[in-house]
FIDO-215896 format. One record per residue: residue in one letter; z, x, y of N, C-alpha, C in turn. Coordinates in steps of 0.2 Angstrom, whole numbers, padded with zeros to 4 digits, always signed. Atoms other than C-alpha are relative to their C-alpha. Example, Ala and Ser with C-alpha at 12.3 -4.5 7.8 and 13.67 -1.06 7.14 Angstrom:
BEGIN
A+0000+0004-0006+0039+0062-0022+0000+0004+0006 S-0001-0004-0006+0036+0068-0005+0003-0004+0005 
//
This chain:
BEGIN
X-0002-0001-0007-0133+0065-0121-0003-0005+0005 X+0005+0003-0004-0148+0056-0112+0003-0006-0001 X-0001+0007+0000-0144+0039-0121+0009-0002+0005 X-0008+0003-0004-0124+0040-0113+0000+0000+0007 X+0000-0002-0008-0131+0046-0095-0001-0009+0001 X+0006+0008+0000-0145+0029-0099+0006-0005+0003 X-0003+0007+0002-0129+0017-0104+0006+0002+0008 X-0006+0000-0008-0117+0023-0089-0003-0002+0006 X+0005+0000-0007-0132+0021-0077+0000-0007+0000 X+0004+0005+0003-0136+0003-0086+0007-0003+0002 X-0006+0005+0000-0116-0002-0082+0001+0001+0006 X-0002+0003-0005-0115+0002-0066-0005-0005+0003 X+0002+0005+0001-0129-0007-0062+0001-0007-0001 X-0004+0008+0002-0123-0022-0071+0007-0002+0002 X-0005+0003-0004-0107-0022-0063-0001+0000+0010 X+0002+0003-0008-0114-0021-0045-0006-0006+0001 X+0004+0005+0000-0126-0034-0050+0002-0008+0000 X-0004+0001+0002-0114-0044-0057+0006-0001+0003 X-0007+0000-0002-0099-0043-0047+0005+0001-0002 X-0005+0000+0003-0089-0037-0059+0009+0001+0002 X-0007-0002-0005-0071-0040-0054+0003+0006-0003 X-0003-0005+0003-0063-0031-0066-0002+0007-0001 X+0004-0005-0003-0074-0017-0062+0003+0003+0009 X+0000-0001-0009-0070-0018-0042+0007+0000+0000 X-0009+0002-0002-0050-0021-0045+0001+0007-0004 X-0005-0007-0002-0048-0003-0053+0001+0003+0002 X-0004-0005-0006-0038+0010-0046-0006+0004+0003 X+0005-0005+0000-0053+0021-0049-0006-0001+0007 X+0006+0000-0006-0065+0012-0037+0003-0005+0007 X-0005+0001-0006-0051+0006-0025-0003+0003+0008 X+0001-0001-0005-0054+0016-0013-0008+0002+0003 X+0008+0000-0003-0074+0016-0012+0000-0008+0002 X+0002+0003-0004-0070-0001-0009+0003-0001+0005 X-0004-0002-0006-0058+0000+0004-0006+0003+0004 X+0006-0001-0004-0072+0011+0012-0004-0004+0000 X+0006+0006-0001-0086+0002+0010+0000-0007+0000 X-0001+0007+0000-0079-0015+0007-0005-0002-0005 X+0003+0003+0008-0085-0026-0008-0007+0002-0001 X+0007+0000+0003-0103-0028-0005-0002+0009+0003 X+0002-0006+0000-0106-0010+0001+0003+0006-0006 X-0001-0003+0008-0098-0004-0016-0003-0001-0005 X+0006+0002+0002-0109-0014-0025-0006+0005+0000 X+0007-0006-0002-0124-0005-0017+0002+0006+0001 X+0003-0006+0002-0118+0010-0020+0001+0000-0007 X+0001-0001+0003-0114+0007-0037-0007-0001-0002 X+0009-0001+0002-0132+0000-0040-0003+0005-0001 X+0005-0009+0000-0138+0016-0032+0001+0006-0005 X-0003-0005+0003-0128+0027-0041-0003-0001-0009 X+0003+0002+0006-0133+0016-0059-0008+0004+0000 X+0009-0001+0001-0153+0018-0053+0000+0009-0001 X-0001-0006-0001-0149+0037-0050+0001+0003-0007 X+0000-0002+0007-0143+0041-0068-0005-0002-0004 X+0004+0002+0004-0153+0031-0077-0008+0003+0000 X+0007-0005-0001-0169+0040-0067+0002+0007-0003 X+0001-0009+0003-0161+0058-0071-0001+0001-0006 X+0000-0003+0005-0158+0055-0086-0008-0002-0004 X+0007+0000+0002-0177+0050-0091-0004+0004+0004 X+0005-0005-0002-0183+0062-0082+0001+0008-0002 X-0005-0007+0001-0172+0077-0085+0001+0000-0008 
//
């Protein structure tokens, strides 16, 4: 369970690192970019990556 938290944490990360289009042009995260606009979607997936990846090494 811990390793799937780790590797979901580890992708968003690398796609807000990375600028994954294919990432950013889903339906799914459409409308986070629309709110926040590209680079504010970025940084929250960043955020959101570091935030798993610490719970689940901690938790």
């Amino acid at each position: 369970m811990e390793i799937g938290i780790i590797l979901a944490g580890a992708f968003c990360i690398c796609a807000g690192v990375f600028d994954w289009d294919f990432f950013f042009r889903n339906y799914k995260a459409a409308p986070l970019v629309r709110l926040l606009g590209r680079q504010g979607a970025r940084k929250f997936y960043i955020g959101l990556g570091v935030i798993l990846v610490l719970a689940a090494i901690f938790l």
